[in-house]
C-alpha positions in Angstrom: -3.1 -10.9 -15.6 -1.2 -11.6 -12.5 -2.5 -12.4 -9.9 -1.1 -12.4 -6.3 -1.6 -13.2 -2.7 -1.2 -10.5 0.3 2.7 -11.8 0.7 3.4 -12.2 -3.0 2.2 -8.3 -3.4 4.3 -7.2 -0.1 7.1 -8.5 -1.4 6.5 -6.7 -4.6 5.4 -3.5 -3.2 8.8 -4.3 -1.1 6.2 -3.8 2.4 6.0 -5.9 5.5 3.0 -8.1 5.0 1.4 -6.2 8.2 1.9 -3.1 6.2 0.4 -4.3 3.2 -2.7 -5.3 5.5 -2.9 -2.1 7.2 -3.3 -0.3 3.8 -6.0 -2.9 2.8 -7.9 -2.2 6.2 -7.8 1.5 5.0 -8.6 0.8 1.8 -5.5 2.5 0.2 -4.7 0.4 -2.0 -6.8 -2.0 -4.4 -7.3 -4.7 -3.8 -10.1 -7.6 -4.0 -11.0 -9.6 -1.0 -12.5 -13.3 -1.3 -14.8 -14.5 1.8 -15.9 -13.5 5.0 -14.9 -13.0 8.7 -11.6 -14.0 10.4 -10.9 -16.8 6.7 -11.4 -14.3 4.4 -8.1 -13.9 2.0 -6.7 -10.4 -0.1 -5.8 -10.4 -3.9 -4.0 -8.2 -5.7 -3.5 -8.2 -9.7 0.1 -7.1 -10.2 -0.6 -4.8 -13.2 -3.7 -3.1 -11.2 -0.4 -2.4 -8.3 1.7 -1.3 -10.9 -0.8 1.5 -12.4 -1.5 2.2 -8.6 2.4 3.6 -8.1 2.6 5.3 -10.7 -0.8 6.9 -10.2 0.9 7.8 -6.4 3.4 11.2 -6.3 5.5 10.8 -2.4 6.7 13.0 -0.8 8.8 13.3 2.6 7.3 14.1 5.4 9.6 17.4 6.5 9.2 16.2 10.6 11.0 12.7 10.2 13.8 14.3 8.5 15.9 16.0 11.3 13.8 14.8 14.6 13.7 11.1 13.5 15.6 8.4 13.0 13.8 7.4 10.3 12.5 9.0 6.9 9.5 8.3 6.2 7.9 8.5 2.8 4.2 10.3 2.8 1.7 10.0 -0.2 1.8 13.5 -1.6 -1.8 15.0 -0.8 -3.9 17.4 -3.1 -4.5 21.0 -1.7 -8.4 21.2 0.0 -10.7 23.0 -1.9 
């Protein structure tokens, strides 16, 4: 097991560390945190991450791709029930 801090798994993931924290904060992604308050530190094991994206379909988001300048990449999301 692998284990890796919050800039060892952004630059795996290939995501700006703020990104990578913003998807902790959420809790969309896993993820193991160690302390408390403002110290506290994110893990990530690297095989856990690697089951994680290829458990994860994308797909684009149809507004960014003529009005923006920018595509941007959307988790695919089940239909509601």
């Amino acid at each position: 097991m692998t284990l890796l801090t919050l800039n060892q798994a952004a630059e795996f993931l290939q995501l700006h560390p703020n990104r990578l924290r913003l998807k902790v904060v959420k809790d969309s992604i896993p993820h193991k945190r160690i302390g408390n308050g403002p110290k506290a530190r994110y893990r990530f094991l690297k095989e856990v991450l690697e089951e994680w994206i290829k458990g994860n379909t994308f797909d684009v988001d149809p507004r960014r791709i003529n009005g923006g300048s920018t595509l941007r990449i959307m988790p695919k999301m089940s239909p509601a029930v």
